[in-house]
N, C-alpha and C positions, 0 to 999 in steps of 0.2 A: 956680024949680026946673028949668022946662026949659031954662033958658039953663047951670045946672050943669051938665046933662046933655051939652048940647051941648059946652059945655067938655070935659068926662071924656071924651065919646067921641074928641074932637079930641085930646085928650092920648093918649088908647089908640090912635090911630090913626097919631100920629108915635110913639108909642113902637113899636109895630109894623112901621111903617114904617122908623124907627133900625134896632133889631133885624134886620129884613131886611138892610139894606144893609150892614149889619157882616157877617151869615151868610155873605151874596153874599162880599165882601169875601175871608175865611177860605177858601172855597171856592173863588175864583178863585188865591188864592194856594197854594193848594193843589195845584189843576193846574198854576199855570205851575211851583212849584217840581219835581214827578214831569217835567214835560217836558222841564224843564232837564235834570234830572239824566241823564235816560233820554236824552238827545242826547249830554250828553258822556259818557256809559258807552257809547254807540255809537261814537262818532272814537273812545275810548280804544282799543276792541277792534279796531275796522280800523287803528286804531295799531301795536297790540301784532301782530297779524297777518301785517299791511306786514314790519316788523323782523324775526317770524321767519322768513317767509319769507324774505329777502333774505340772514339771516346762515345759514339753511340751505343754499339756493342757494352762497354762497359756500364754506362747506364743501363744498359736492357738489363745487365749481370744484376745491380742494385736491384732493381725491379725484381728478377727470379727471386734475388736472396730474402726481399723484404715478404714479397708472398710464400715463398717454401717459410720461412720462421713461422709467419699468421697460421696457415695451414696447421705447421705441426703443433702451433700452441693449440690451435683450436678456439682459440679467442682475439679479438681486436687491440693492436697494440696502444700502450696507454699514453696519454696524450703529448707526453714531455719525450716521447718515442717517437713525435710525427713529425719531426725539421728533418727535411731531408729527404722524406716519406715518397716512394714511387719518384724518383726524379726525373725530368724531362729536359732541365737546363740545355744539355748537351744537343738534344733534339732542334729546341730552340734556336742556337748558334748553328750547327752542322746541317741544319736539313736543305737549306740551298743548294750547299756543294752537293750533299747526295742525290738531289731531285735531278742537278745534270750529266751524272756519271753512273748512277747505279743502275739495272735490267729493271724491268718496267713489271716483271713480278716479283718483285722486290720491295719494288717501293709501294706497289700496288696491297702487299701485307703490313708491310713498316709502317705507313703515315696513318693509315685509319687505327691502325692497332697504337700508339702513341699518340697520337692526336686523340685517343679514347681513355688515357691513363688518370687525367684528371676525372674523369668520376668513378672510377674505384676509388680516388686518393677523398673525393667528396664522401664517399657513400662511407668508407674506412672513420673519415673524421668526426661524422653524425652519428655514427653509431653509438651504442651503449657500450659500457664500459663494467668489468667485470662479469657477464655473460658470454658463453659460449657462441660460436658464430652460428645463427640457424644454416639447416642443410642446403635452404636457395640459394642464400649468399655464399655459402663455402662452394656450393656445383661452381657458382659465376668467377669466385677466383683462383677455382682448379681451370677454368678455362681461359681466364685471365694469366696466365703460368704459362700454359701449355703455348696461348699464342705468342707470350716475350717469346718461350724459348723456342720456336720457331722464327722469328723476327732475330734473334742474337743467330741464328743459324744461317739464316740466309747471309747475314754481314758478314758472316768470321767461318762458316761451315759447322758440322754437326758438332754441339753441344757435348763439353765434356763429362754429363755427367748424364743420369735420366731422368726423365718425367718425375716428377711428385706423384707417386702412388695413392695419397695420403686420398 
């Protein structure tokens, strides 16, 4: 009888033992899969980030380049000039991602200064055509300038190039 016993417990004691290392088993799998996944949902979001920043930034570029041209003509560009005119698209798509990843003076410059571009892009389109720009409206899109390229600096750092002197 005590040699049964010694058996049984021997049996209860790899059966336990199985049992454990399977649980272990499950359990390690279980962490490494959360830590997979949570690494690559991390690169995905500095991914997606990367992107909009960069195709933001680029838009902002549009925007400098369309107001440095006005500036330097001195006059409002003419009508079949305005597809395209101050873009924001990018804005539109990208600004979720940036509202949960960017520094909060950042975006504290960035959204009101873009979220403001349609009414230059109004005021640009009502305007008259073949006159010079009066000197109010030119002060508002030398300032219009100055904040893109502060907005393109924050996302990318200092601007490659300087201010509109104009």
């Amino acid at each position: 009888m005590l040699i049964t016993l010694v058996a049984a417990s021997a049996d209860t004691t790899s059966a336990l033992i199985a049992a454990g290392a399977v649980l272990a088993g499950v359990l390690a799998g279980g962490v490494i899969t959360a830590a997979t996944t949570a690494y690559f949902e991390h690169k995905r979001e500095k991914a997606d980030t990367r992107q909009a920043r960069r195709l933001i930034a680029e838009e902002l570029q549009s925007v400098l380049n369309h107001l440095d041209h006005m500036l330097k003509a001195g006059k409002y560009p003419r009508p079949d000039d305005l597809a395209g005119f101050l873009p924001t698209s990018q804005w539109e798509s990208g600004r979720v991602v940036l509202a949960r990843h960017i520094e909060d003076d950042t975006w504290g410059s960035l959204s009101p200064y873009v979220d403001s571009i349609h009414i230059t892009r109004e005021m640009v389109d009502e305007a008259p055509r073949d006159v010079p720009i009066p000197e109010d409206i030119r002060k508002i899109l030398v300032t219009d300038r100055e904040l893109a390229a502060e907005c393109y600096a924050a996302l990318t750092g200092p601007t490659p190039w300087e201010p509109n002197s104009a």
